[in-house]
PDB file of N, CA, C, O and CB in Angstrom:
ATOM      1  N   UNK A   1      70.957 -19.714 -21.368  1.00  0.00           N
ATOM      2  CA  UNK A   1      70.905 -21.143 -21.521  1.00  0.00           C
ATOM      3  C   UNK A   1      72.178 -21.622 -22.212  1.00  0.00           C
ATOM      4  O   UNK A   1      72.579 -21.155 -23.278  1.00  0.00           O
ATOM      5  CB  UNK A   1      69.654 -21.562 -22.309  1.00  0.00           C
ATOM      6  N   UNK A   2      72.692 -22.449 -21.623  1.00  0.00           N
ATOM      7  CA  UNK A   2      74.296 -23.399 -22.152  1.00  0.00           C
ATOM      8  C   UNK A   2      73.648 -24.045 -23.550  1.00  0.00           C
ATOM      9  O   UNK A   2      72.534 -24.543 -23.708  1.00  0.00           O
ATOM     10  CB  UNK A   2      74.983 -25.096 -20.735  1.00  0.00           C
ATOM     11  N   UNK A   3      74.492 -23.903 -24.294  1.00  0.00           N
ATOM     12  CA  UNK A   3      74.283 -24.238 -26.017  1.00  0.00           C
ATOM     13  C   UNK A   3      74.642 -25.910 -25.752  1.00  0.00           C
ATOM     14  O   UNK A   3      75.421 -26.315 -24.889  1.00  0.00           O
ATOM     15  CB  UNK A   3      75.700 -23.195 -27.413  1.00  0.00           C
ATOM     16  N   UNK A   4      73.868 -26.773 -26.723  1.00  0.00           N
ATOM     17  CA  UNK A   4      73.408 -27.942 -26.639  1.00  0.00           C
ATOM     18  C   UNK A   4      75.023 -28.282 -27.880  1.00  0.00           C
ATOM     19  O   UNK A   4      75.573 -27.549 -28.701  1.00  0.00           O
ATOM     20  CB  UNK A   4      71.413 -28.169 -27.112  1.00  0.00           C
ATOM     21  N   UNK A   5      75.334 -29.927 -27.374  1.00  0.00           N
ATOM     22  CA  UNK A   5      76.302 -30.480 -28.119  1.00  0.00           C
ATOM     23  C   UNK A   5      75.731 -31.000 -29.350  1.00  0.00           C
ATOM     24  O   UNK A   5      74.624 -31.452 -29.058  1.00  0.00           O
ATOM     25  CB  UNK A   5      76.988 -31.456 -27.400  1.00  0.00           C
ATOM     26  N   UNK A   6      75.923 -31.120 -30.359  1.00  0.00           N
ATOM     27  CA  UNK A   6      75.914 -32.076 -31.676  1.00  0.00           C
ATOM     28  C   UNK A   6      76.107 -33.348 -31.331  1.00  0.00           C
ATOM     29  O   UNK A   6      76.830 -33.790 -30.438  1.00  0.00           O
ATOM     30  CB  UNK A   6      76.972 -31.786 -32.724  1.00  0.00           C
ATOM     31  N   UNK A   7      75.317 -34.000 -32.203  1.00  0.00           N
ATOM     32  CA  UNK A   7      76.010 -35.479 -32.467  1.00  0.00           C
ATOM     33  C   UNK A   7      77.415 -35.583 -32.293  1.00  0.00           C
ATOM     34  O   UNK A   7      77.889 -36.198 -31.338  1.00  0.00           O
ATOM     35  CB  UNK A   7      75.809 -35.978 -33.880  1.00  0.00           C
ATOM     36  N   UNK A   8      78.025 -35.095 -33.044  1.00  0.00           N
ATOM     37  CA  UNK A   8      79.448 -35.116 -33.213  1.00  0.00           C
ATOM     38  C   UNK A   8      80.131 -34.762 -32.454  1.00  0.00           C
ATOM     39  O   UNK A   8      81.095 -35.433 -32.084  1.00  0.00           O
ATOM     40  CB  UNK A   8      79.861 -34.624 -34.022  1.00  0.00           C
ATOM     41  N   UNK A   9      79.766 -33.300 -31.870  1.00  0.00           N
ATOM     42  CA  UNK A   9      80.799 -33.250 -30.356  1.00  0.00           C
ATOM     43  C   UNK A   9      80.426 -34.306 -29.381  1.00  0.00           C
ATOM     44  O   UNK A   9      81.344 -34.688 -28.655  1.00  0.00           O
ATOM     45  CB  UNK A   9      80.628 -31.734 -29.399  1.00  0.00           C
ATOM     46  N   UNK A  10      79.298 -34.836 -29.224  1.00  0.00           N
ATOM     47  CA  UNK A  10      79.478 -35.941 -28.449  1.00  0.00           C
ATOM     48  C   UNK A  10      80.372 -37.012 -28.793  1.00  0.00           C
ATOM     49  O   UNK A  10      81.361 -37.218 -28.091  1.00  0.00           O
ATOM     50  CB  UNK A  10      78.392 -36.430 -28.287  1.00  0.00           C
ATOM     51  N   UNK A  11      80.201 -37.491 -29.483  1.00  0.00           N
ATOM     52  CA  UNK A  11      80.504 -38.775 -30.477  1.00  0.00           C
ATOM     53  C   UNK A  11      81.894 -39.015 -29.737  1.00  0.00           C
ATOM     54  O   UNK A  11      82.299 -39.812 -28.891  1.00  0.00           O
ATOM     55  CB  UNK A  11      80.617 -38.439 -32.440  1.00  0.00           C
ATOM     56  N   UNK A  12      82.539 -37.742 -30.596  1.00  0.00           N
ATOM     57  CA  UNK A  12      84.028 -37.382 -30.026  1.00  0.00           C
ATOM     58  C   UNK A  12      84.436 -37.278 -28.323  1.00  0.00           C
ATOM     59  O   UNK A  12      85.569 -37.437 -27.869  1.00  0.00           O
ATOM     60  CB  UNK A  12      84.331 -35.892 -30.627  1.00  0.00           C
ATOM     61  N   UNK A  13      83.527 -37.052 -27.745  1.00  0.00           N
ATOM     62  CA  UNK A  13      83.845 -36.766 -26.160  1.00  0.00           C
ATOM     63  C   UNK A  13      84.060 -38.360 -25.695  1.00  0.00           C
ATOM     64  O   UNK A  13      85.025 -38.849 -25.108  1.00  0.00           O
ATOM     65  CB  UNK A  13      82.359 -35.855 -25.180  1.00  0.00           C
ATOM     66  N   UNK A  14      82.592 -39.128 -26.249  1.00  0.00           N
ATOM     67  CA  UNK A  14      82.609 -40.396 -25.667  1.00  0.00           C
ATOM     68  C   UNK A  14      83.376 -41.470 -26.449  1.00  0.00           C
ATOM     69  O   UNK A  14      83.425 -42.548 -25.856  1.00  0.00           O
ATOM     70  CB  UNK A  14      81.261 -40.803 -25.472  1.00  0.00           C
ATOM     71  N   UNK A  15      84.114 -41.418 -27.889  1.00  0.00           N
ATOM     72  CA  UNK A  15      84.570 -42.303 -28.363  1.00  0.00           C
ATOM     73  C   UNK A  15      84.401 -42.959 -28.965  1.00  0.00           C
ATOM     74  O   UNK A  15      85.143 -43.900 -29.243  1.00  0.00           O
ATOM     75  CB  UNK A  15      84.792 -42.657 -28.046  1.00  0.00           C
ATOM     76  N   UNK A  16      83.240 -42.693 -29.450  1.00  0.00           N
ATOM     77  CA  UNK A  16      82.484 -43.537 -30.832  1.00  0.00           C
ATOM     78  C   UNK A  16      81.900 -42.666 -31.870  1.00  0.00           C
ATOM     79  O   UNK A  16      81.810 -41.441 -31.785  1.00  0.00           O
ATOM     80  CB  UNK A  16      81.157 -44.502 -30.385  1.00  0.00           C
ATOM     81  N   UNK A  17      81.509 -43.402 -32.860  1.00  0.00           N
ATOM     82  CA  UNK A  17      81.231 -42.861 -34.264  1.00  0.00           C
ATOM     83  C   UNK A  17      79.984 -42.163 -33.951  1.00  0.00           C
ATOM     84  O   UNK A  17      79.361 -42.407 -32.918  1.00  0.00           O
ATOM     85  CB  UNK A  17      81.077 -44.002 -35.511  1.00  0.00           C
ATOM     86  N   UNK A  18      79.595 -41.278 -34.839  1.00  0.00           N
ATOM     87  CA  UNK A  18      78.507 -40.796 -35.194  1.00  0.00           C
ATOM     88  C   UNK A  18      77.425 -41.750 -35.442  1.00  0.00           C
ATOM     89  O   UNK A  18      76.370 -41.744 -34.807  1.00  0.00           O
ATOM     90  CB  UNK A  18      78.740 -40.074 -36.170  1.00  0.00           C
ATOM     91  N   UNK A  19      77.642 -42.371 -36.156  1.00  0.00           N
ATOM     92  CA  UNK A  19      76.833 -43.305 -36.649  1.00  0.00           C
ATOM     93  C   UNK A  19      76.339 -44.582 -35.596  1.00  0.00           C
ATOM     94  O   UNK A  19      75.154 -44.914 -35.619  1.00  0.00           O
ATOM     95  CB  UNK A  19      77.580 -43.783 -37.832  1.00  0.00           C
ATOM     96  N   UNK A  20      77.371 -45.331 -34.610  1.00  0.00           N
ATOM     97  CA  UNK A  20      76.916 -45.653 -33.526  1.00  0.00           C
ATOM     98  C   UNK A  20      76.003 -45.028 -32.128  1.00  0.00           C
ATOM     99  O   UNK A  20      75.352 -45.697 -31.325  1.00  0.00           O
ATOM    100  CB  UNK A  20      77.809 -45.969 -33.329  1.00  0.00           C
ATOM    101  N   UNK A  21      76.200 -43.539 -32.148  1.00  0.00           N
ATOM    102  CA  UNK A  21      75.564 -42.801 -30.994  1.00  0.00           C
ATOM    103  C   UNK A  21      74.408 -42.981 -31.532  1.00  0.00           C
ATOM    104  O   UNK A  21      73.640 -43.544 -30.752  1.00  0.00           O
ATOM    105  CB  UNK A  21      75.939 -41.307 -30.612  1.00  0.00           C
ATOM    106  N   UNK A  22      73.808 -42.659 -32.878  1.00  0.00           N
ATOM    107  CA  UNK A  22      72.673 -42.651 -33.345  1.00  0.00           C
ATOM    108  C   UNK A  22      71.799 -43.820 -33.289  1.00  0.00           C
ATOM    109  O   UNK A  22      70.612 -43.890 -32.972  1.00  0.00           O
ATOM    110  CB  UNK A  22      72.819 -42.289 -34.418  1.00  0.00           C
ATOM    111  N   UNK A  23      72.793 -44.913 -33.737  1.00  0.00           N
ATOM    112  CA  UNK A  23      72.399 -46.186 -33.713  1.00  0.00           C
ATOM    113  C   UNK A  23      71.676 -46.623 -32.001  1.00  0.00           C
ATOM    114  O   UNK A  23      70.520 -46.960 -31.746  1.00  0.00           O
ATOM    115  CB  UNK A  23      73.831 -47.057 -34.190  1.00  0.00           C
ATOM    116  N   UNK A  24      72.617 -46.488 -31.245  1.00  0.00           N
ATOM    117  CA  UNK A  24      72.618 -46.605 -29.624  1.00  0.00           C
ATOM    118  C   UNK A  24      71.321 -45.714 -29.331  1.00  0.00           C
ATOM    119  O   UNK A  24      70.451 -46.341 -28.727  1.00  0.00           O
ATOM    120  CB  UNK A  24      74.182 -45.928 -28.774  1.00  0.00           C
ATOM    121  N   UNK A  25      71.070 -44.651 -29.572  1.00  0.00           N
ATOM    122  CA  UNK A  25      70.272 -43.708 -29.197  1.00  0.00           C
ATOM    123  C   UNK A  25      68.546 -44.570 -29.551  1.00  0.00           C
ATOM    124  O   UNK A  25      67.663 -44.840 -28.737  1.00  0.00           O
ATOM    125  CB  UNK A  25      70.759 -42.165 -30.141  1.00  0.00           C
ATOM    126  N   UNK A  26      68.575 -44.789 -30.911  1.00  0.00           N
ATOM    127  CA  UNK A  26      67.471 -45.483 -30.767  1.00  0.00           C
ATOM    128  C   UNK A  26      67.146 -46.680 -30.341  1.00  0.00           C
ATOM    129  O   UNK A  26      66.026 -47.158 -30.518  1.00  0.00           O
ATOM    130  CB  UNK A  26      67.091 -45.477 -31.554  1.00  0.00           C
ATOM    131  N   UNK A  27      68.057 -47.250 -29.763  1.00  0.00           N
ATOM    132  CA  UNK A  27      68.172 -48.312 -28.883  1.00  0.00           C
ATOM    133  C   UNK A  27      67.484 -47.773 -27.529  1.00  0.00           C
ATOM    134  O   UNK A  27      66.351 -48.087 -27.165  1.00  0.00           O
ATOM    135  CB  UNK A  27      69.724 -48.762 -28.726  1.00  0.00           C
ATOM    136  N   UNK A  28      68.157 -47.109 -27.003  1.00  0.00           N
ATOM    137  CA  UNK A  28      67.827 -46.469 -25.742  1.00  0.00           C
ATOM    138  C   UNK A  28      66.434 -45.685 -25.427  1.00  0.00           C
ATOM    139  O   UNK A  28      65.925 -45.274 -24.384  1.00  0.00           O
ATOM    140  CB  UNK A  28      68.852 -45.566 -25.564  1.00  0.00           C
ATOM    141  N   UNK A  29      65.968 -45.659 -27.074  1.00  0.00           N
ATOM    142  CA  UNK A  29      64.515 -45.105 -27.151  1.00  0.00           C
ATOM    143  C   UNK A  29      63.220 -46.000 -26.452  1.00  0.00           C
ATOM    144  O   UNK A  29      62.223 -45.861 -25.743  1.00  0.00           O
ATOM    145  CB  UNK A  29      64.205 -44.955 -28.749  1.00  0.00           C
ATOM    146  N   UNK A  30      64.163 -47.216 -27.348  1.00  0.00           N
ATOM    147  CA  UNK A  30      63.168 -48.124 -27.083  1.00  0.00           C
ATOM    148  C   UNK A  30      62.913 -48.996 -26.208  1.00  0.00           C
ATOM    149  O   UNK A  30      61.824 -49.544 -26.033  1.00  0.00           O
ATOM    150  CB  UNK A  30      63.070 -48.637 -27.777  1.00  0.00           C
ATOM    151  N   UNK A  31      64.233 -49.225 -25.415  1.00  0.00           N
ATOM    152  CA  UNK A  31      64.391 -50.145 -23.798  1.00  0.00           C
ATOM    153  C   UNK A  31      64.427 -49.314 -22.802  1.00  0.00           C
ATOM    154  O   UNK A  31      64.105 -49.715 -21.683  1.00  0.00           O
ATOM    155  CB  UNK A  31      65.777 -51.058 -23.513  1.00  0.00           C
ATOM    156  N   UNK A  32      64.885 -47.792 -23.045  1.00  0.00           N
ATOM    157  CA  UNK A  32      65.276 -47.214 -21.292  1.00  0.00           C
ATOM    158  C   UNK A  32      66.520 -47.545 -21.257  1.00  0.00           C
ATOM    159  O   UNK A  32      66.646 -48.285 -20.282  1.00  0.00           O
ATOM    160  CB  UNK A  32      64.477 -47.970 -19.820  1.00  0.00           C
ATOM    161  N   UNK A  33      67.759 -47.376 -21.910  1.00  0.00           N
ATOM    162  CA  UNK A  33      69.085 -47.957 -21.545  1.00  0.00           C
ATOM    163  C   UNK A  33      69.396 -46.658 -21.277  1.00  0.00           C
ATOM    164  O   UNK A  33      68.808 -45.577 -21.316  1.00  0.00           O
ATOM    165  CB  UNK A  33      70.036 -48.850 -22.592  1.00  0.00           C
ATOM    166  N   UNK A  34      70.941 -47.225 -20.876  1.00  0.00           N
ATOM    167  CA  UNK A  34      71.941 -46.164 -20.782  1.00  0.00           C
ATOM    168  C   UNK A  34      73.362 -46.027 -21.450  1.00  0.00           C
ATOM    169  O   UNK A  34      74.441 -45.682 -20.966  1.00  0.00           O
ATOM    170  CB  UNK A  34      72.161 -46.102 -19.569  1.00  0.00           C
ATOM    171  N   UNK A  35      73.004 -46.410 -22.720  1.00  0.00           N
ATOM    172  CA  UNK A  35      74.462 -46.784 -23.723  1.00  0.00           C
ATOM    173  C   UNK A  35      74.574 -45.340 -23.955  1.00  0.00           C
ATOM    174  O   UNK A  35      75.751 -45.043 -23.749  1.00  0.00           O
ATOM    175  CB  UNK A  35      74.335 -47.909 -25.418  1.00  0.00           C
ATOM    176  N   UNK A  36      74.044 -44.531 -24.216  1.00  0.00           N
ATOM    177  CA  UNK A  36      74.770 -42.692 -24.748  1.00  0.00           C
ATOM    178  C   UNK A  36      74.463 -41.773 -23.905  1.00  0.00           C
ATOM    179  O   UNK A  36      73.468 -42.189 -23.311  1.00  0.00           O
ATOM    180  CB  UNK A  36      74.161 -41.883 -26.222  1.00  0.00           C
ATOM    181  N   UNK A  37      74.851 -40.403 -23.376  1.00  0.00           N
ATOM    182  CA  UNK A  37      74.072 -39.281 -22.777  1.00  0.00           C
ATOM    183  C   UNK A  37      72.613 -38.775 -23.045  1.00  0.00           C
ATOM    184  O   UNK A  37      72.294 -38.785 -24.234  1.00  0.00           O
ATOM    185  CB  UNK A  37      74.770 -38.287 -23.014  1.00  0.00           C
ATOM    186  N   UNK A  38      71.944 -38.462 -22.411  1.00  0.00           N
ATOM    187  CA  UNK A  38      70.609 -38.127 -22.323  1.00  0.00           C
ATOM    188  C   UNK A  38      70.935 -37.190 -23.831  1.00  0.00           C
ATOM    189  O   UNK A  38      71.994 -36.671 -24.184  1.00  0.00           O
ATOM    190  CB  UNK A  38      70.015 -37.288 -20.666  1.00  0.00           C
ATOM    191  N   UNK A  39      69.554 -37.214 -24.546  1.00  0.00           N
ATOM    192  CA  UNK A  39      69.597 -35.967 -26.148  1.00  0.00           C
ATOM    193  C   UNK A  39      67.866 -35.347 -25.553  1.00  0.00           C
ATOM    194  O   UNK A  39      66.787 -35.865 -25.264  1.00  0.00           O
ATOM    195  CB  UNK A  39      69.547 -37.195 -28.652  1.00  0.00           C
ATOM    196  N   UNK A  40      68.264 -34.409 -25.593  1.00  0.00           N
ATOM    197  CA  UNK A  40      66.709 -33.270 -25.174  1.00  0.00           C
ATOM    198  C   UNK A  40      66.223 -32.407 -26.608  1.00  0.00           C
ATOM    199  O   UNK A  40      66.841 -32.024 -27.602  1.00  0.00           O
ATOM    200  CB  UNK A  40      67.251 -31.670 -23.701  1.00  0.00           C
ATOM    201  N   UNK A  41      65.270 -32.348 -26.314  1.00  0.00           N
ATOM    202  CA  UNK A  41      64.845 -31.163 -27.113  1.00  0.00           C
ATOM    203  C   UNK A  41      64.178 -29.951 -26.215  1.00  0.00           C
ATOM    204  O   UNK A  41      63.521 -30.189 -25.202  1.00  0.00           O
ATOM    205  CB  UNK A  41      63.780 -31.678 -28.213  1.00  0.00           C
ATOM    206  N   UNK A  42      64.392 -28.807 -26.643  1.00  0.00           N
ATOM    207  CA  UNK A  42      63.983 -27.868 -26.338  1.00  0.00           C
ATOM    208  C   UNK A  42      63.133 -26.957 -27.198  1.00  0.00           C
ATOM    209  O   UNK A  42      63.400 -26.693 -28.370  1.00  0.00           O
ATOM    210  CB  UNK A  42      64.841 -27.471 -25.948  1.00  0.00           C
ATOM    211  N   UNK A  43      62.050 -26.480 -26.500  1.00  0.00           N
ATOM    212  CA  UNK A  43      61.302 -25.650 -26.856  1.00  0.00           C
ATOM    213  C   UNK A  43      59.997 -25.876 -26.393  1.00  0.00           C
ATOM    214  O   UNK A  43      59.837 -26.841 -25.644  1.00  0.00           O
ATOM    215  CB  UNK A  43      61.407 -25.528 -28.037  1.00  0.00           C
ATOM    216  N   UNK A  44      59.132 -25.252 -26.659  1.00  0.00           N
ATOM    217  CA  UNK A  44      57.764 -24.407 -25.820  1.00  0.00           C
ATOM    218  C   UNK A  44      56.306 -24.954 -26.544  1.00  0.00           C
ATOM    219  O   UNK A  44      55.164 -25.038 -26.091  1.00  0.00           O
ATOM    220  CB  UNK A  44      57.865 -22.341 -26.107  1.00  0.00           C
ATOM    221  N   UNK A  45      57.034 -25.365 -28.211  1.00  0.00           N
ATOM    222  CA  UNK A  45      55.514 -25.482 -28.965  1.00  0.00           C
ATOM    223  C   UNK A  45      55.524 -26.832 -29.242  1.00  0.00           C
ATOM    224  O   UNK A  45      56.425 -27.581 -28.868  1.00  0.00           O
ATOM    225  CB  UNK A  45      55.219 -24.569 -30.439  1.00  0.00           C
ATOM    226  N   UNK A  46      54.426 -27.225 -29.972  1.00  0.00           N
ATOM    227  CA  UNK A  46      54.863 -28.846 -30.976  1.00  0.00           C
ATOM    228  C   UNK A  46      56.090 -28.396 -31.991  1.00  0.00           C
ATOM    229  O   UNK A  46      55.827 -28.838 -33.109  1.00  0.00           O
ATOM    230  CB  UNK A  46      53.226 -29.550 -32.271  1.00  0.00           C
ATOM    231  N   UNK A  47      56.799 -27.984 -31.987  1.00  0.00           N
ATOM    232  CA  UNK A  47      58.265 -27.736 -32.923  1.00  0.00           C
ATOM    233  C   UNK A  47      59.022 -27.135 -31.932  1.00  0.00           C
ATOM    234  O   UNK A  47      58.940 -26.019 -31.418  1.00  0.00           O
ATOM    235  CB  UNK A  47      58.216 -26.660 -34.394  1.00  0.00           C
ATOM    236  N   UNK A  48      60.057 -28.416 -31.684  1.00  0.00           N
ATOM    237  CA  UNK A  48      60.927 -28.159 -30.958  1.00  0.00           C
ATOM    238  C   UNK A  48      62.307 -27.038 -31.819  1.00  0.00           C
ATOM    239  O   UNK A  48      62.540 -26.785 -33.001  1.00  0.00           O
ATOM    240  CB  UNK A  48      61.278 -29.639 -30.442  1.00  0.00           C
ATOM    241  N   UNK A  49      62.929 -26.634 -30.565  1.00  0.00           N
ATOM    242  CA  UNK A  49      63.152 -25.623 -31.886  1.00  0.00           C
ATOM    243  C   UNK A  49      64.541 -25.811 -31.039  1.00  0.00           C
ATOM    244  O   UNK A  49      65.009 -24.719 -30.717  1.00  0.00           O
ATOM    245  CB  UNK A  49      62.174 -23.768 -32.253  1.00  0.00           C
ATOM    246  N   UNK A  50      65.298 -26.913 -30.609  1.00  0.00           N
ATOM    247  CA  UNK A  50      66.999 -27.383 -30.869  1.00  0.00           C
ATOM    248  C   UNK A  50      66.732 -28.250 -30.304  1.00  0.00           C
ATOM    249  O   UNK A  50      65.622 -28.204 -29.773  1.00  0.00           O
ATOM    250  CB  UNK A  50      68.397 -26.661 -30.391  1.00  0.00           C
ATOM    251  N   UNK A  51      67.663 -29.641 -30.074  1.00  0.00           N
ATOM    252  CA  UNK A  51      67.955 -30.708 -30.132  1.00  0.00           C
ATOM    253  C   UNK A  51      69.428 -30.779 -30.145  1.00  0.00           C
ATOM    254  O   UNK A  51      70.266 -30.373 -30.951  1.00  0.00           O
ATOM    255  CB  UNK A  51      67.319 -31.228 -31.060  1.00  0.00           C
ATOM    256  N   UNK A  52      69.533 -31.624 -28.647  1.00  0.00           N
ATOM    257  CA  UNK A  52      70.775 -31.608 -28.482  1.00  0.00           C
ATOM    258  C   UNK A  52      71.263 -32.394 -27.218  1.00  0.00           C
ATOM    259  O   UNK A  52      70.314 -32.589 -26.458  1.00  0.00           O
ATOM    260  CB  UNK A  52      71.129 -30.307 -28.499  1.00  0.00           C
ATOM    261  N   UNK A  53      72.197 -32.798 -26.852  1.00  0.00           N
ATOM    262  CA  UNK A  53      73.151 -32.969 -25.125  1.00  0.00           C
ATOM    263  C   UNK A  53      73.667 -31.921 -24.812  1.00  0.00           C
ATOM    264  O   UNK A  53      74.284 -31.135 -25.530  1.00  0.00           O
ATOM    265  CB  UNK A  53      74.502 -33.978 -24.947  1.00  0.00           C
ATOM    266  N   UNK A  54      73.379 -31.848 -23.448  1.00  0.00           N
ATOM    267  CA  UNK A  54      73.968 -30.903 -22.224  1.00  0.00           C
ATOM    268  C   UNK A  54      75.340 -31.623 -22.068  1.00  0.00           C
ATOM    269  O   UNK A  54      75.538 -32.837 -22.076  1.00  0.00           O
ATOM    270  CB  UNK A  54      72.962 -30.901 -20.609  1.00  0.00           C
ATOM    271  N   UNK A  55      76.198 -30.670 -21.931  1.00  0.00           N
ATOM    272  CA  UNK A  55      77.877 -30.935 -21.747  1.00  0.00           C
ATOM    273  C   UNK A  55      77.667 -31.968 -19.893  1.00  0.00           C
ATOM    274  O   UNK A  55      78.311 -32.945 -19.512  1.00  0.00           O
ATOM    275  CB  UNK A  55      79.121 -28.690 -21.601  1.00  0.00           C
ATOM    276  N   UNK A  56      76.386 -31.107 -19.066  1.00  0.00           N
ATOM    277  CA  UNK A  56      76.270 -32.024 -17.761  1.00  0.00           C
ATOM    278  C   UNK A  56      76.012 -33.441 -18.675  1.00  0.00           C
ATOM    279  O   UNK A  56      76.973 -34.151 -18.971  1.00  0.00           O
ATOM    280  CB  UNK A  56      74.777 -31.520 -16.484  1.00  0.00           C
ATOM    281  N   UNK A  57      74.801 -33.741 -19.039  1.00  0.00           N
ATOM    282  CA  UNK A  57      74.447 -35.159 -19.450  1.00  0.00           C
ATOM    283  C   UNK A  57      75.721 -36.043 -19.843  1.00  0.00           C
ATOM    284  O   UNK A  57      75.895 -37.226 -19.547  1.00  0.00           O
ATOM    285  CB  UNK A  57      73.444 -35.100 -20.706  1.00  0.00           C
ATOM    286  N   UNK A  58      76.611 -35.175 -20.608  1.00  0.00           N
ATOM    287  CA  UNK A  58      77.712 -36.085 -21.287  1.00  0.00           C
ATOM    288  C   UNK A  58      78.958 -36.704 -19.967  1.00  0.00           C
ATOM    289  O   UNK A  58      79.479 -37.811 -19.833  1.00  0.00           O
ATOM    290  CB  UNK A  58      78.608 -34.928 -22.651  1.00  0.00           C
ATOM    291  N   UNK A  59      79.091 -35.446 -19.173  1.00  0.00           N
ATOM    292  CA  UNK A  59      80.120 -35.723 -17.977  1.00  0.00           C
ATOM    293  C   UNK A  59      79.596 -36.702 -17.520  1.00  0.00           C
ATOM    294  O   UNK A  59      80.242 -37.749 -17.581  1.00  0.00           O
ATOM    295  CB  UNK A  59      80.379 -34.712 -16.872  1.00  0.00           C
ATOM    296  N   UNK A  60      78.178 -36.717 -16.872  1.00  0.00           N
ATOM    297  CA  UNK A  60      77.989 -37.431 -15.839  1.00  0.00           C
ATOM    298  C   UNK A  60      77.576 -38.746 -16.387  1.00  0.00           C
ATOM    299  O   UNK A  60      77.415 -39.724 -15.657  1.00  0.00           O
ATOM    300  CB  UNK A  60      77.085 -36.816 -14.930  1.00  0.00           C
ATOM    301  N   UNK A  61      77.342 -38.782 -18.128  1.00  0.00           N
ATOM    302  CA  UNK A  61      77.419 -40.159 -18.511  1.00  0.00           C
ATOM    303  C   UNK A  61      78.518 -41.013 -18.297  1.00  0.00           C
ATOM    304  O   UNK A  61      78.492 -42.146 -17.816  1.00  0.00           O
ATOM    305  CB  UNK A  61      77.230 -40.225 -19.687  1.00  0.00           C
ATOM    306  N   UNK A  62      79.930 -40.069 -18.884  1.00  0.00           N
ATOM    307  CA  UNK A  62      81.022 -40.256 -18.569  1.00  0.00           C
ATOM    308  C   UNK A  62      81.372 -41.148 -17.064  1.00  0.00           C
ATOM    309  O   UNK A  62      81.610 -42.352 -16.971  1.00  0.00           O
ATOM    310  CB  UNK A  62      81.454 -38.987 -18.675  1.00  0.00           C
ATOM    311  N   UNK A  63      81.316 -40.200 -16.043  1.00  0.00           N
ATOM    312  CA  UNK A  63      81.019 -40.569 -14.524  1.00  0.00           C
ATOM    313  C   UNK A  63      80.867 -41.735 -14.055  1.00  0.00           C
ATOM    314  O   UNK A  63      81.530 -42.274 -13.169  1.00  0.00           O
ATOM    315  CB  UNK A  63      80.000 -40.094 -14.082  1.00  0.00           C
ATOM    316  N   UNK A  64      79.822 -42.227 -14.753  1.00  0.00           N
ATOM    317  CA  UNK A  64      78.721 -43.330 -14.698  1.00  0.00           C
ATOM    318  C   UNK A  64      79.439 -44.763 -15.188  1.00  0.00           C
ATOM    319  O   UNK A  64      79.495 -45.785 -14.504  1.00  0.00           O
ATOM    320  CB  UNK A  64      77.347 -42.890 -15.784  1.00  0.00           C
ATOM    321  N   UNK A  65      80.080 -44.552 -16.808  1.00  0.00           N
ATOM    322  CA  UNK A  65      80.916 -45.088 -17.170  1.00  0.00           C
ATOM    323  C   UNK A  65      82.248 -45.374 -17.855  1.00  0.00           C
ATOM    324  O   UNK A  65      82.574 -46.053 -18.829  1.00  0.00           O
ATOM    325  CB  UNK A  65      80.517 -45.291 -17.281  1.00  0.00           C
ATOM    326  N   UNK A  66      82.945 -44.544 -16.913  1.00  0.00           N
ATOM    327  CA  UNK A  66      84.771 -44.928 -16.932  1.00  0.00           C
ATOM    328  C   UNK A  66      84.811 -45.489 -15.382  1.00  0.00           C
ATOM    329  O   UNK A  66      84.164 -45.304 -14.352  1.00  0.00           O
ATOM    330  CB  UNK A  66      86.140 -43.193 -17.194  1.00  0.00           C
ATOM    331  N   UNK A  67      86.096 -46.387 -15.863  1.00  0.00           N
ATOM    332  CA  UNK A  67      86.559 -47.043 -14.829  1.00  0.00           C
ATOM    333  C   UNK A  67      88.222 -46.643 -14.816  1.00  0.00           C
ATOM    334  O   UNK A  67      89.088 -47.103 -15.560  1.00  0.00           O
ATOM    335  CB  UNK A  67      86.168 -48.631 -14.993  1.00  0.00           C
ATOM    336  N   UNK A  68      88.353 -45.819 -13.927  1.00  0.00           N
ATOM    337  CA  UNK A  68      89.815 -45.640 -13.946  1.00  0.00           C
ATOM    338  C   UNK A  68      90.213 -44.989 -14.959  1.00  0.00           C
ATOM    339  O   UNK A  68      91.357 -45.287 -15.302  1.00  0.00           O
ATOM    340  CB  UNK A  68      90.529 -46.748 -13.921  1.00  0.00           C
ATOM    341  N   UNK A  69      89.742 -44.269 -15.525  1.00  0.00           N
ATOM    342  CA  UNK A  69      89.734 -43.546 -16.588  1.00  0.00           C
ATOM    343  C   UNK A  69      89.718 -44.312 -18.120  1.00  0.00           C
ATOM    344  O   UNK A  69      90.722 -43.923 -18.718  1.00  0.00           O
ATOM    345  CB  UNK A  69      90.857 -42.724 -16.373  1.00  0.00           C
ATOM    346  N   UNK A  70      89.184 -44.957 -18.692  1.00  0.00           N
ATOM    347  CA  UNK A  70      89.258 -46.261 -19.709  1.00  0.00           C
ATOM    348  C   UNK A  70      87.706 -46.021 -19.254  1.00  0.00           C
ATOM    349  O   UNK A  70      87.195 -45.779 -18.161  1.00  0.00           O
ATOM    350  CB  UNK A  70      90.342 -48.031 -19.363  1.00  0.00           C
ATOM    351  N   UNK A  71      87.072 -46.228 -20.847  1.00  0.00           N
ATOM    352  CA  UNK A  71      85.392 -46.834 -20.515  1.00  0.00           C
ATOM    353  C   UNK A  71      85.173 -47.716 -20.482  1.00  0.00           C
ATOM    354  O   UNK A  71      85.737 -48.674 -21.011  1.00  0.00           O
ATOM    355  CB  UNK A  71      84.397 -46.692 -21.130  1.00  0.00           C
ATOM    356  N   UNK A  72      84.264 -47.673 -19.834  1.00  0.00           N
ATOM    357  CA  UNK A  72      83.911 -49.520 -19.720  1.00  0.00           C
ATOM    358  C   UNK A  72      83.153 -50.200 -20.851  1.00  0.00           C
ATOM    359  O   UNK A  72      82.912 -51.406 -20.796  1.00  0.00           O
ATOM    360  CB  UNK A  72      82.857 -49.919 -18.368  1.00  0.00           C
TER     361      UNK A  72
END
């Protein structure tokens, strides 16, 4: 299994703070948006046992939104 990104390596991939992905994220909890990459948890029981983005989720967020290479 491909090892899950941090907050922070995301943050950095897409260009914003830590503190905004987080912010955004629970945004996206609560409408269904698409302001950050998908964040999963993994594992089998009620205790998930990592938490994280797939390097796919982050590209193809990416994908989704740059325009010409510049985000939108």
């Amino acid at each position: 299994m491909a090892a899950l990104l941090t907050d922070k390596e995301v943050a950095n991939q897409i260009g914003i703070s830590v503190d905004q992905l987080q912010a955004d994220r629970a945004l996206d909890r609560g409408d269904g948006g698409d302001r950050i990459p998908a964040w999963i948890e993994v594992g089998t029981s009620w205790r998930p046992r990592a938490r994280g983005t797939r390097q796919s989720a982050v590209d193809a967020w990416l994908d989704r939104h740059e325009t010409n290479g510049v985000a939108a």
